[in-house]
C-alpha distance (Angstrom), angle and dihedral (degrees) to the residues before:
residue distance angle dihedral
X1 . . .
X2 3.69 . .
X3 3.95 123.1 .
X4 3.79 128.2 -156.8
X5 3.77 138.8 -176.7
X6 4.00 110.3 -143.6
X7 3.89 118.2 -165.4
X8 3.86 101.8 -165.2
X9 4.04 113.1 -169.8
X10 3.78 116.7 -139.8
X11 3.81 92.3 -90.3
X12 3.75 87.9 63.8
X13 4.31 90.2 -102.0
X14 3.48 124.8 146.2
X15 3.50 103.9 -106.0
X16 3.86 99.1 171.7
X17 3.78 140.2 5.3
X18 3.69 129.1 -169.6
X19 3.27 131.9 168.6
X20 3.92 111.3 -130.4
X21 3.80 102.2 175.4
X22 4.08 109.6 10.9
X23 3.33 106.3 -153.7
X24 3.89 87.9 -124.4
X25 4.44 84.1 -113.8
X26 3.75 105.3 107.6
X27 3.88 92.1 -173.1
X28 4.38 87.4 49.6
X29 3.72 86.8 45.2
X30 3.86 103.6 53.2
X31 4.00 83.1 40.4
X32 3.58 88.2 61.7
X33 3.39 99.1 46.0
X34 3.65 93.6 38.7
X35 3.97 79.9 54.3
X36 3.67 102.7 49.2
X37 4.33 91.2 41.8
X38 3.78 84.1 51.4
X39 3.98 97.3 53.0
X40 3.54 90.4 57.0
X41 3.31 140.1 164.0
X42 3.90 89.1 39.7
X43 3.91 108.0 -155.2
X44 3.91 110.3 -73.8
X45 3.76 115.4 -83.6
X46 4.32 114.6 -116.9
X47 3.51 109.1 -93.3
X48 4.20 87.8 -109.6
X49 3.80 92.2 68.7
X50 3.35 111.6 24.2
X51 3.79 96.5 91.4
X52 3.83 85.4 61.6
X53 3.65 99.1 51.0
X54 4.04 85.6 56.2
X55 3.67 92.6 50.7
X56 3.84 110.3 26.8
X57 4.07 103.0 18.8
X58 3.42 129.7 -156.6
X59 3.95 118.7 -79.6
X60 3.78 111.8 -137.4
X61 3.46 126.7 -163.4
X62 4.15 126.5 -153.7
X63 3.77 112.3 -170.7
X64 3.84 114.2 -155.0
């Protein structure tokens, strides 16, 4: 299982990316950050949480 931290900006852009937990698959990680950069911009975040998904992100997990 991989784990990532997503900072989206209010635009829905990807303002960070970390991995938290790589799933220890370099080819399955890059796809899923190839993945997730290509999606973007993500529809824009209600006003109420987007201020959190700035500061705190989301955390996304990708079970193998």
């Amino acid at each position: 299982c991989s784990s990532d931290l997503i900072l989206i900006d209010a635009r829905g852009n990807i303002k960070s990316f970390q991995f938290i937990k790589p799933s220890g698959s370099e080819k399955f990680d890059e796809a899923v950050k190839k993945t997730l950069n290509d999606s973007q911009p993500f529809p824009v975040p209600p006003e109420g949480i987007s201020a959190s998904l700035v500061s705190d992100g989301i955390l996304v997990g990708f079970p193998l």
